[in-house]
Backbone as JSON Lines, residues from 0, in Angstrom:
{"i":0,"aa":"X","n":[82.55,106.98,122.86],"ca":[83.25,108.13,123.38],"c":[84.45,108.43,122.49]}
{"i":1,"aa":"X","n":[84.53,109.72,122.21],"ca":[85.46,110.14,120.98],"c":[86.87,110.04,121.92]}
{"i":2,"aa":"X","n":[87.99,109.51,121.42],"ca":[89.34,109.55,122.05],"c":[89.63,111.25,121.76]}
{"i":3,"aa":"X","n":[90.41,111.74,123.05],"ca":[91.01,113.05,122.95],"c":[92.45,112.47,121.82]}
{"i":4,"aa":"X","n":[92.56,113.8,121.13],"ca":[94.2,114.43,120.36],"c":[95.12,114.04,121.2]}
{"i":5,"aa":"X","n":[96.71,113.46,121.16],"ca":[97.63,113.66,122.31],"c":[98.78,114.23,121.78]}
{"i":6,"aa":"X","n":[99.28,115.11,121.82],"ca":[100.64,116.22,121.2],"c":[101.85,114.33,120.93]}
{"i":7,"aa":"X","n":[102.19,114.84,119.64],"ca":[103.64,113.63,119.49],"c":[104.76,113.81,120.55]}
{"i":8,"aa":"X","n":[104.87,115.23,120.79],"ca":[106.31,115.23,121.05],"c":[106.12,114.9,122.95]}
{"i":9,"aa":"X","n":[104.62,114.76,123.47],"ca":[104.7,114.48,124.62],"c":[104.47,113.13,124.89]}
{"i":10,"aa":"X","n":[104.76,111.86,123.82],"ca":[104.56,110.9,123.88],"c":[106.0,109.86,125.15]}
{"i":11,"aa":"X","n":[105.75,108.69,125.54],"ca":[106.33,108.13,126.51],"c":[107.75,108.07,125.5]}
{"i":12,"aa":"X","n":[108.78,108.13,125.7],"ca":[109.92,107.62,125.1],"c":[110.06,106.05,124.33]}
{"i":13,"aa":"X","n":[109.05,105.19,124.65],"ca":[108.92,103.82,124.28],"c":[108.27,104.12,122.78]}
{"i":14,"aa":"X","n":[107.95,105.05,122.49],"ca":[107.11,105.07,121.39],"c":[107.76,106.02,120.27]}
{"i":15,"aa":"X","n":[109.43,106.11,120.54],"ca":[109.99,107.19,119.83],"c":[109.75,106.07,118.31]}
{"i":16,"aa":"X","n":[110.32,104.97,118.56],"ca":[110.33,103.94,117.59],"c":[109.36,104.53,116.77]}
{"i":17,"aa":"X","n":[108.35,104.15,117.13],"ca":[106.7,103.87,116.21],"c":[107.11,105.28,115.01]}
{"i":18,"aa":"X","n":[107.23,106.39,116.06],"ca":[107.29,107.74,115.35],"c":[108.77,107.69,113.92]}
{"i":19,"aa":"X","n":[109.45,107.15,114.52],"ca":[111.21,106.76,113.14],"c":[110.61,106.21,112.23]}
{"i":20,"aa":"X","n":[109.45,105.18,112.63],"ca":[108.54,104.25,111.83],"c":[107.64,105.42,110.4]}
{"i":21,"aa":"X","n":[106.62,105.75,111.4],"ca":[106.31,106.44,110.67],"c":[106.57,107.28,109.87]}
{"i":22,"aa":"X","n":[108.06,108.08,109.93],"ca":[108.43,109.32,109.27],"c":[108.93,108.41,108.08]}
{"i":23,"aa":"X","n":[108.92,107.22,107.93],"ca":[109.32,106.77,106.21],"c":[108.17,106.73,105.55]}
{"i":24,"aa":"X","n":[107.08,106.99,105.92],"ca":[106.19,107.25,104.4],"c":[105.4,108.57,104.75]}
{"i":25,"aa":"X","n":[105.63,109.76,105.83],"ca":[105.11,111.16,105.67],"c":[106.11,111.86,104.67]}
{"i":26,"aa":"X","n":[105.74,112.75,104.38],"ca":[106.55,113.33,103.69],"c":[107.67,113.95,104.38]}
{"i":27,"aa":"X","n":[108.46,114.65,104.07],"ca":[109.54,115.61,104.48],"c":[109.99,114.46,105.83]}
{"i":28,"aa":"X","n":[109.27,113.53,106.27],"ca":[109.75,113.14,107.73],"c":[108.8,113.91,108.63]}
{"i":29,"aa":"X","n":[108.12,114.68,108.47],"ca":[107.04,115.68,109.04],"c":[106.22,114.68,109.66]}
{"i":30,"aa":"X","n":[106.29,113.49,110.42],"ca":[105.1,112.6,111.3],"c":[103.85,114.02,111.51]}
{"i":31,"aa":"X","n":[104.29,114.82,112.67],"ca":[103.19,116.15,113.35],"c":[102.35,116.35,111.75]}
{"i":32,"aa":"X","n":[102.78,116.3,111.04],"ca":[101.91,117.08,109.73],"c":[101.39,116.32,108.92]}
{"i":33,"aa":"X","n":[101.16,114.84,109.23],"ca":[100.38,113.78,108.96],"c":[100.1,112.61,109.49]}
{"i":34,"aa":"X","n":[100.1,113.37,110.61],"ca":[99.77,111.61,111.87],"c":[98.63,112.75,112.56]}
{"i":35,"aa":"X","n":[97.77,112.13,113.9],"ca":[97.27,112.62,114.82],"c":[96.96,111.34,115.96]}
{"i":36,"aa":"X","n":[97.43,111.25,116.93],"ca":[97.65,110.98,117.99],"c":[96.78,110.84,118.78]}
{"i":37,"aa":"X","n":[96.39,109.77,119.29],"ca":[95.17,109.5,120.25],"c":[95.94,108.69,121.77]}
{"i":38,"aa":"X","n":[95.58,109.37,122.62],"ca":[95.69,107.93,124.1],"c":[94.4,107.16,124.23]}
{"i":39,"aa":"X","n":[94.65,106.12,124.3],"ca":[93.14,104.75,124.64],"c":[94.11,104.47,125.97]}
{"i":40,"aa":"X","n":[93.01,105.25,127.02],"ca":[93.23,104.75,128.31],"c":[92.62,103.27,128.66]}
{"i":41,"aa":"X","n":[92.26,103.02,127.89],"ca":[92.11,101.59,128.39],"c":[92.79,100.44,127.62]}
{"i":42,"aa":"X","n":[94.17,100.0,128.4],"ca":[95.61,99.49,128.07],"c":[96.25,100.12,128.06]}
{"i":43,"aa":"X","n":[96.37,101.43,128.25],"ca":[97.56,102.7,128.45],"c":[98.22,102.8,126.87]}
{"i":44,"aa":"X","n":[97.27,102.24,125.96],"ca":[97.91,102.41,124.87],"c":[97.76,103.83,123.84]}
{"i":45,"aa":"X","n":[98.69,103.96,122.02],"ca":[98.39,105.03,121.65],"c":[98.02,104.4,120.38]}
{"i":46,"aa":"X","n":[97.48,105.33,119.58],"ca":[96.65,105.19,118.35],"c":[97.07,106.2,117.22]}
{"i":47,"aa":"X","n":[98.06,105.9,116.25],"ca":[98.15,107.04,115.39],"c":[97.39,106.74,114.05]}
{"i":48,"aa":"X","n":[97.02,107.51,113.63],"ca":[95.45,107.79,112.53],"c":[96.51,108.74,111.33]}
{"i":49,"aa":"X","n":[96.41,107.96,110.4],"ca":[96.7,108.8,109.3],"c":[95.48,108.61,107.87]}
{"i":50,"aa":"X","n":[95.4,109.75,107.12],"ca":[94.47,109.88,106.42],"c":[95.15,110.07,105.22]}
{"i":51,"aa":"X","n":[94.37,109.55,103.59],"ca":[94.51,109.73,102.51],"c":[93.37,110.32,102.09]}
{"i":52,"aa":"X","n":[93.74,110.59,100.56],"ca":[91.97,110.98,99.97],"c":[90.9,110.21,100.47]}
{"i":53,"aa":"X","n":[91.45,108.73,100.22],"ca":[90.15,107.94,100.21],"c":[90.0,106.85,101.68]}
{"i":54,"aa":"X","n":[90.96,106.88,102.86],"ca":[90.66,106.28,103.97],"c":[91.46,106.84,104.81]}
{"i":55,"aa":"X","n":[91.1,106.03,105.95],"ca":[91.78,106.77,107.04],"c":[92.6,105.18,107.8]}
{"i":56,"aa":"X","n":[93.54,105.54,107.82],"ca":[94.38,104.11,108.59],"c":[94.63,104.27,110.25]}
{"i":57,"aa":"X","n":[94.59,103.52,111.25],"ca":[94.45,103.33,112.59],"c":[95.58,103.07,112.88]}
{"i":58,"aa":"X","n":[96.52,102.77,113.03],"ca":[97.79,101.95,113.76],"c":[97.8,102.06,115.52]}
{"i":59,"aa":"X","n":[97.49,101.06,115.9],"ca":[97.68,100.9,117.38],"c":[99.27,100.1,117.79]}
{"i":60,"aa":"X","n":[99.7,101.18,118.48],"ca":[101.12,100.63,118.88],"c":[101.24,100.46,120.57]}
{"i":61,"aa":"X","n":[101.75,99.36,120.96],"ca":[101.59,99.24,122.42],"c":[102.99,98.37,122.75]}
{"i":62,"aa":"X","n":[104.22,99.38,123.09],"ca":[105.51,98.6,122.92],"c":[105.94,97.88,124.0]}
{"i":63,"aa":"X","n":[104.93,97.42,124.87],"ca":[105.8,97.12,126.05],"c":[104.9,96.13,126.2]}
{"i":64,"aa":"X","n":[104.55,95.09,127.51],"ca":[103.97,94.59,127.79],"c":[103.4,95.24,129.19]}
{"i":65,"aa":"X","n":[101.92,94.6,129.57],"ca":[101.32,94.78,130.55],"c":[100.59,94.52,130.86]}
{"i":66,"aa":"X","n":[99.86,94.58,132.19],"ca":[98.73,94.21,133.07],"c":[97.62,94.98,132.99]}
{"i":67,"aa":"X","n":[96.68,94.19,132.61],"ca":[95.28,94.62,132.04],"c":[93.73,93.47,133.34]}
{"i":68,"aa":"X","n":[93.55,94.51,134.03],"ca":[92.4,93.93,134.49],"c":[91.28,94.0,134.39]}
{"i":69,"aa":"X","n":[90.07,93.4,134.22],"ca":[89.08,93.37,133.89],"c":[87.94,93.3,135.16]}
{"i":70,"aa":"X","n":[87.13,93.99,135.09],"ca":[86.25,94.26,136.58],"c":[84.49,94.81,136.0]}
{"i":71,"aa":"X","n":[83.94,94.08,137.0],"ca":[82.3,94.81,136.66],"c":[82.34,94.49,138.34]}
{"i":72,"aa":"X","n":[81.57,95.76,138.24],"ca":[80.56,96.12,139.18],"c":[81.96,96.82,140.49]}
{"i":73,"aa":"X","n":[82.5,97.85,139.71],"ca":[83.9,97.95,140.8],"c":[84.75,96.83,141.16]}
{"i":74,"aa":"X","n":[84.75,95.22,140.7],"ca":[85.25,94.39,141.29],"c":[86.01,93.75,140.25]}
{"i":75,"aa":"X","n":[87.43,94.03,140.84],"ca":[88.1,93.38,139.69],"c":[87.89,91.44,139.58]}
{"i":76,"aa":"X","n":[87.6,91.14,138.61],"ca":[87.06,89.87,137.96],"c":[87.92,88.87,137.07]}
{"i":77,"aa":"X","n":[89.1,89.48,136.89],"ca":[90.4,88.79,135.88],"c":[91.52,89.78,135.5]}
{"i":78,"aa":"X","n":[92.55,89.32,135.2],"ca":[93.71,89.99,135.03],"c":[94.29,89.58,133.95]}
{"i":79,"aa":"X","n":[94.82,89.98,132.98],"ca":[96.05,89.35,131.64],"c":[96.85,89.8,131.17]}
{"i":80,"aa":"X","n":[98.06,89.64,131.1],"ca":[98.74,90.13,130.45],"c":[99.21,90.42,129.13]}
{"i":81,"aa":"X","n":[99.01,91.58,128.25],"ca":[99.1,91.99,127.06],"c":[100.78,92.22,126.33]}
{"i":82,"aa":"X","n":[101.12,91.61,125.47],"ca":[102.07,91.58,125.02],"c":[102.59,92.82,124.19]}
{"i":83,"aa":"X","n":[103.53,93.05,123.95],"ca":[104.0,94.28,122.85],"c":[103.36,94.21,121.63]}
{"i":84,"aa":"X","n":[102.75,95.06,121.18],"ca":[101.25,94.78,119.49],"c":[101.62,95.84,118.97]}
{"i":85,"aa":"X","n":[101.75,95.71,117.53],"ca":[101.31,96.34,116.62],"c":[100.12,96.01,115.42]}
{"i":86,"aa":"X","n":[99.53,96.71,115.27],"ca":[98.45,96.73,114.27],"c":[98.2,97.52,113.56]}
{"i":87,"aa":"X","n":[96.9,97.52,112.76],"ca":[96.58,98.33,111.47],"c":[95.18,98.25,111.05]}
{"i":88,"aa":"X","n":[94.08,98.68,111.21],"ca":[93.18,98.72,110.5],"c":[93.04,100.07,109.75]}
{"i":89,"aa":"X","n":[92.12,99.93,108.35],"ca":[91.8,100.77,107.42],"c":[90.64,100.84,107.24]}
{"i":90,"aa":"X","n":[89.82,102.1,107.14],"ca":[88.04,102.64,107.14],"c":[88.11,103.52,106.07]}
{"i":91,"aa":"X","n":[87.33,103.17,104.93],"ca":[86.74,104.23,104.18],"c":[86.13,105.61,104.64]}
{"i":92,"aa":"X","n":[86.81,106.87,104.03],"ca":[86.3,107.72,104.73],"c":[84.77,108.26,104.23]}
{"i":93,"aa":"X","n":[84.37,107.3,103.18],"ca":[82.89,107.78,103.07],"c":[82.46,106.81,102.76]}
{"i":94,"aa":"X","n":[81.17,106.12,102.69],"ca":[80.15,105.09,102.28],"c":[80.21,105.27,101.09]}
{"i":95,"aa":"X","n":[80.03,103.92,100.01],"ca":[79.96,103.92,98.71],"c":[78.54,104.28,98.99]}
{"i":96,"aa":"X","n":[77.85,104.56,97.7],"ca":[76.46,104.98,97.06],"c":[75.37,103.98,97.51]}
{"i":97,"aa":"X","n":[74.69,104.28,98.47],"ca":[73.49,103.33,98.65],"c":[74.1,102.43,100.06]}
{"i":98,"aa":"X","n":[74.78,102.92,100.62],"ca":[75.07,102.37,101.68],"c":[75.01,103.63,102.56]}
{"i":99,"aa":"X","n":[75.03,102.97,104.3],"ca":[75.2,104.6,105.81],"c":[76.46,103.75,106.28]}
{"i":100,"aa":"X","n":[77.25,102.85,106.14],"ca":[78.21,103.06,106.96],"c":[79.81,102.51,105.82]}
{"i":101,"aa":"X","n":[80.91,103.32,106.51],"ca":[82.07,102.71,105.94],"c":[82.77,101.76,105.87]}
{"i":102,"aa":"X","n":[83.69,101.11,104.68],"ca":[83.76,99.87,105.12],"c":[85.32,99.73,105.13]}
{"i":103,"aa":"X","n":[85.53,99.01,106.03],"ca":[87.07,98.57,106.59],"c":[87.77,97.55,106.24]}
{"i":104,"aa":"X","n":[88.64,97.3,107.0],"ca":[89.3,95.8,106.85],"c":[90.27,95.61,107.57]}
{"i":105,"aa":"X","n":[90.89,94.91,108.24],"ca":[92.14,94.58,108.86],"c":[93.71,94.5,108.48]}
{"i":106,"aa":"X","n":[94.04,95.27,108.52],"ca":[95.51,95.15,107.78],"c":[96.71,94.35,108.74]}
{"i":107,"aa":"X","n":[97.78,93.98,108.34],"ca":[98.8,92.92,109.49],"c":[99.14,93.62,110.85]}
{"i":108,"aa":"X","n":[99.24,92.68,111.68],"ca":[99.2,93.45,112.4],"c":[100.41,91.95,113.41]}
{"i":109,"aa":"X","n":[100.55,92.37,114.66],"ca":[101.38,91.17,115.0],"c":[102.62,92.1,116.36]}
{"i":110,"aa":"X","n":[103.66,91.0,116.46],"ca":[104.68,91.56,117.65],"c":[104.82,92.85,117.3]}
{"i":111,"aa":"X","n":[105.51,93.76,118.2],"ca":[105.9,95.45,118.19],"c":[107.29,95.17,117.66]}
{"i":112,"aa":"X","n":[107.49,94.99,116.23],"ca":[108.82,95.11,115.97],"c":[108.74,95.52,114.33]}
{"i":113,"aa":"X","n":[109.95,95.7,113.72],"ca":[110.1,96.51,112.34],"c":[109.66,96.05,111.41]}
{"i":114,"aa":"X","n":[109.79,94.57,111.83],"ca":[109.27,93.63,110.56],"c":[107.76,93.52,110.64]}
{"i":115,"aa":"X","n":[107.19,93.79,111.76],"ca":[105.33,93.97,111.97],"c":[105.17,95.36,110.99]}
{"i":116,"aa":"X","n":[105.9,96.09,111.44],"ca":[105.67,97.76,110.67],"c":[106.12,97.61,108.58]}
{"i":117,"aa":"X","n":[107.2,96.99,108.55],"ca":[107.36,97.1,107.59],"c":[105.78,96.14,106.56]}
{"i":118,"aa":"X","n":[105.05,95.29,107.17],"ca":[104.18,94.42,106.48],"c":[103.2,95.48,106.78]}
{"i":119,"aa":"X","n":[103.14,96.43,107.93],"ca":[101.77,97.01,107.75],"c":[102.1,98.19,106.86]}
{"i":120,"aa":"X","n":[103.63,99.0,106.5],"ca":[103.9,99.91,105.51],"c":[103.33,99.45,104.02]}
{"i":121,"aa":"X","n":[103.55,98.15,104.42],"ca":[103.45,97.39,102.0],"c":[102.14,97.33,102.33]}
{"i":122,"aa":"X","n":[101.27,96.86,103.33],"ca":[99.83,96.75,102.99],"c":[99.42,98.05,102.89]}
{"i":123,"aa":"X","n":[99.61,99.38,103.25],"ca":[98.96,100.52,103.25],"c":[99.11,101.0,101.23]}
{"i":124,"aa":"X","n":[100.68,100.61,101.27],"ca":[101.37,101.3,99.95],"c":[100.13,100.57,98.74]}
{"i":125,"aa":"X","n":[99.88,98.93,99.14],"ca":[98.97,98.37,98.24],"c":[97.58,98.5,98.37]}
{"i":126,"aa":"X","n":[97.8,99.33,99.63],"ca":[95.59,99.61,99.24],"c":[95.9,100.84,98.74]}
{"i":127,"aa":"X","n":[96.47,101.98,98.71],"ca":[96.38,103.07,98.03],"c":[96.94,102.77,96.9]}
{"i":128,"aa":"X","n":[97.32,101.35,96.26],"ca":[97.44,101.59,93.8],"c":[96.17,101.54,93.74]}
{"i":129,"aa":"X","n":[96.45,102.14,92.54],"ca":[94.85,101.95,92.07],"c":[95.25,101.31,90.52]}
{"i":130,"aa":"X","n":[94.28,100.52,90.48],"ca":[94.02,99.57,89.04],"c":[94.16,100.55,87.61]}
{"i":131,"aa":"X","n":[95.08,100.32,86.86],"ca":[95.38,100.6,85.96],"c":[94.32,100.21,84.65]}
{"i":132,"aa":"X","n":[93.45,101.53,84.51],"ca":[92.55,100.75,83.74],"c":[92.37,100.75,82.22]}
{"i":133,"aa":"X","n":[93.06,101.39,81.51],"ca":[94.2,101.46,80.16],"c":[94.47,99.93,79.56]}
{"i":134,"aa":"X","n":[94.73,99.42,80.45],"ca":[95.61,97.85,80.28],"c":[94.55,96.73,80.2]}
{"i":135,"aa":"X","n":[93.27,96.7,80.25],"ca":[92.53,96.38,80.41],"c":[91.79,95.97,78.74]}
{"i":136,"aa":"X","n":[91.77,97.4,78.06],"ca":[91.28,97.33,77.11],"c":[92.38,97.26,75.62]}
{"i":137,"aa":"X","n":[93.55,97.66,76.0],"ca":[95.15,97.65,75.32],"c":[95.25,96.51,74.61]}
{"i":138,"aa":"X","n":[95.31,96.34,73.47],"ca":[96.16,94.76,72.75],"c":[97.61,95.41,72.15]}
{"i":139,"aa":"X","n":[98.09,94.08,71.95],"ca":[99.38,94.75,71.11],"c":[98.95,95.22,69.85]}
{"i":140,"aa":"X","n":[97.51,95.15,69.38],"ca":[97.25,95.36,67.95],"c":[97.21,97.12,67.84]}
{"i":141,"aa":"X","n":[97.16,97.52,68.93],"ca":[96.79,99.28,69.06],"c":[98.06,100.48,69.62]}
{"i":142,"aa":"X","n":[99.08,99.37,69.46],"ca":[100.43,99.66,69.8],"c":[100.83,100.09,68.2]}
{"i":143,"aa":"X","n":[102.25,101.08,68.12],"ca":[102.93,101.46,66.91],"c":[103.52,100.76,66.84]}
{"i":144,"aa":"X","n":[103.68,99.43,65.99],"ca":[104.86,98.93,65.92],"c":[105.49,99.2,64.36]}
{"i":145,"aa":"X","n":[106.51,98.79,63.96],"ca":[107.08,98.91,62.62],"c":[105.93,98.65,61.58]}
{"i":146,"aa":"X","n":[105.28,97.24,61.93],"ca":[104.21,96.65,60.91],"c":[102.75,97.4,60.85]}
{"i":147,"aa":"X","n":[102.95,98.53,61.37],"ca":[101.17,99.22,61.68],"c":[101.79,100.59,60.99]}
{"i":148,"aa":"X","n":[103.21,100.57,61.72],"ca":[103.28,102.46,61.07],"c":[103.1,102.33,59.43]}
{"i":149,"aa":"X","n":[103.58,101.14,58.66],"ca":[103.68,101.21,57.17],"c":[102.26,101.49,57.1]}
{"i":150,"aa":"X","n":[101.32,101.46,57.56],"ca":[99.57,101.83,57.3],"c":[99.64,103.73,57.49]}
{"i":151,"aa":"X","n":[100.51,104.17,57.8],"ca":[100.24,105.69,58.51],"c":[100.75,106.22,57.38]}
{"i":152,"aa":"X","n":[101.31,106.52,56.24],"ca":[101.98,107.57,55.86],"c":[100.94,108.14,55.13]}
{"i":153,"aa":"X","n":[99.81,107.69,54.47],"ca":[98.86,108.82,54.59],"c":[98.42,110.05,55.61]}
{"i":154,"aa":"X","n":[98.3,109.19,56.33],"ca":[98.25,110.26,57.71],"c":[99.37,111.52,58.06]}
{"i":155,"aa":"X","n":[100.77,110.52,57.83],"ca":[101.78,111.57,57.88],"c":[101.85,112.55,56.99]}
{"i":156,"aa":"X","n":[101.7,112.09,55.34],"ca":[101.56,113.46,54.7],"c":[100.61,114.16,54.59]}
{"i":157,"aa":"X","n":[99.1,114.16,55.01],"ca":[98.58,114.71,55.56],"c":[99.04,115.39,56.37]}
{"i":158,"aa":"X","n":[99.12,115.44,57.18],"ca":[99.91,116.54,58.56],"c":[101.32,117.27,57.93]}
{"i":159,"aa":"X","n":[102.16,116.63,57.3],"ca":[102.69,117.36,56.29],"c":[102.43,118.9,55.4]}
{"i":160,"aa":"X","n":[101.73,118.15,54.35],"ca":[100.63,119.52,53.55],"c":[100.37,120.33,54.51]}
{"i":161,"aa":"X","n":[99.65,119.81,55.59],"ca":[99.53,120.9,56.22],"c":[99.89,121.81,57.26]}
{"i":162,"aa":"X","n":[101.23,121.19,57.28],"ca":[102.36,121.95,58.17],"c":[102.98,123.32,56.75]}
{"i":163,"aa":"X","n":[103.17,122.71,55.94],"ca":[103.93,123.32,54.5],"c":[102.66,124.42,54.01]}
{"i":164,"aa":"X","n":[101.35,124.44,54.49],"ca":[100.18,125.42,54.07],"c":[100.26,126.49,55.0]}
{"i":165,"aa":"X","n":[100.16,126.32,56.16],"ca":[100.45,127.19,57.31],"c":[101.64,127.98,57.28]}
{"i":166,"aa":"X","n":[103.02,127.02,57.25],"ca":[104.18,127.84,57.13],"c":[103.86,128.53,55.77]}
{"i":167,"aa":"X","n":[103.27,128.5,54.96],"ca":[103.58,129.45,53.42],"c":[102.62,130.54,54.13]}
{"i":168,"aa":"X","n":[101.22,130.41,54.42],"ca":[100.35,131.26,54.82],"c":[100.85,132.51,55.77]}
{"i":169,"aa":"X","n":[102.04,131.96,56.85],"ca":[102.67,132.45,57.67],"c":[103.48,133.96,56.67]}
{"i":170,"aa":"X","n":[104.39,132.78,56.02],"ca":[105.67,133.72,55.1],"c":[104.96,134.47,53.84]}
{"i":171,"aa":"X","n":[104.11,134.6,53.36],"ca":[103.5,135.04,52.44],"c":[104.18,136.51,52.19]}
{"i":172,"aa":"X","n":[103.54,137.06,53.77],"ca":[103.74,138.63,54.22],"c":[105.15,139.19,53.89]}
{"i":173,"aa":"X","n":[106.16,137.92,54.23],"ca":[107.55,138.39,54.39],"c":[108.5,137.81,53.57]}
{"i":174,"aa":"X","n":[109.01,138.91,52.76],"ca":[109.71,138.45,51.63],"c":[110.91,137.77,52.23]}
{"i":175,"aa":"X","n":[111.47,138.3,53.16],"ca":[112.69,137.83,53.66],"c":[112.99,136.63,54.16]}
{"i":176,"aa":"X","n":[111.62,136.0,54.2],"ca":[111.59,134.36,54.45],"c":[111.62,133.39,53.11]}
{"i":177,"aa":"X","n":[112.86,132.76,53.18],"ca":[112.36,131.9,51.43],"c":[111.18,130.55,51.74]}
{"i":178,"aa":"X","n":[110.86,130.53,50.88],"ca":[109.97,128.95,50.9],"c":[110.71,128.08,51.07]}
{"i":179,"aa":"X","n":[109.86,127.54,51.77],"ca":[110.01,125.67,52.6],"c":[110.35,125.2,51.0]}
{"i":180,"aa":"X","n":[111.26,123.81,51.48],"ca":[111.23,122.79,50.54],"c":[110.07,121.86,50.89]}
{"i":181,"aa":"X","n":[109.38,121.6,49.6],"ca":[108.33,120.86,50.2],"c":[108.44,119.42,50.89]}
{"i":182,"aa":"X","n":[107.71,118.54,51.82],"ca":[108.24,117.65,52.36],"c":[108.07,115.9,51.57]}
{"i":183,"aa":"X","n":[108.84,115.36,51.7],"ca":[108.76,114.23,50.98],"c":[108.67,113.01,52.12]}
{"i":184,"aa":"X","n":[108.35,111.76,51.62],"ca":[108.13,110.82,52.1],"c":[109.21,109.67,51.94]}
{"i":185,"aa":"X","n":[109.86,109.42,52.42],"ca":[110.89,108.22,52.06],"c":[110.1,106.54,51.64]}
């Protein structure tokens, strides 16, 4: 059963927190313009869902504690009490190639307090780097250093000549331009 949308600003006052929380990594502070809001009536809890290109993150926040009973057949069968939670799971929003379903993972999750939020902020910040893949194939041998440029000045006067061919080709037309000194190489 799909959870209904629930408006932010009609959320319980216990949950202003979560929302201060969140406005450090939306932009502008804009939570409404990159969160969406779910109630899970079952624990009276809320669910804010934020999305990137490539997943969609869950955060279940439940700041209080409470009484949760458990019942089949109309008959209540056990009772427990649920502590203040925060959490985090993350779902790919599409199946890699050759797969039908997306794949997830659990991000930290733990007591309803800043320091739970701040571990589930760095885990989000570190599934969205992406691998630098430049560095991979990079030696220092493909770097300019002093000892590689002495190999280039062919190259440079090359590009030279033909900076000094163009500019003449340019001024040809116009007497009023004198000629370049031609360029030298130290």
């Amino acid at each position: 059963m799909r959870k209904a949308t629930f408006p932010l600003n009609a959320l319980p006052q216990a949950y202003n927190e979560v929302i201060s929380w969140l406005s450090e990594i939306c932009r502008s502070n804009k939570v409404e313009d990159h969160v969406v809001c779910y109630h899970n009536s079952e624990g009276d809890s809320y669910d804010f869902t934020l999305y990137t290109k490539e997943h969609r993150y869950n955060i279940k926040a439940h700041p209080y504690s409470s009484k949760q009973s458990t019942s089949r057949d109309g008959k209540v069968i056990g009772e427990s009490n649920s502590a203040p939670y925060l959490g985090c799971t993350v779902t790919s929003r599409k199946p890699r190639a050759g797969e039908d379903w997306n794949r997830g993972n659990d991000l930290p999750d733990g007591s309803y307090n800043k320091a739970t939020w701040d571990r589930i902020k760095n885990a989000i910040i570190a599934y969205e780097l992406v691998k630098i893949s430049f560095r991979q194939h990079t030696t220092t041998k493909h770097l300019a250093t002093p000892e590689t440029m002495r190999d280039m000045p062919p190259v440079i006067e090359t590009i030279k000549v033909m900076h000094d061919a163009i500019e003449q080709a340019f001024n040809e037309d116009d007497p009023a331009v004198p000629p370049s000194k031609p360029h030298t190489i130290n």
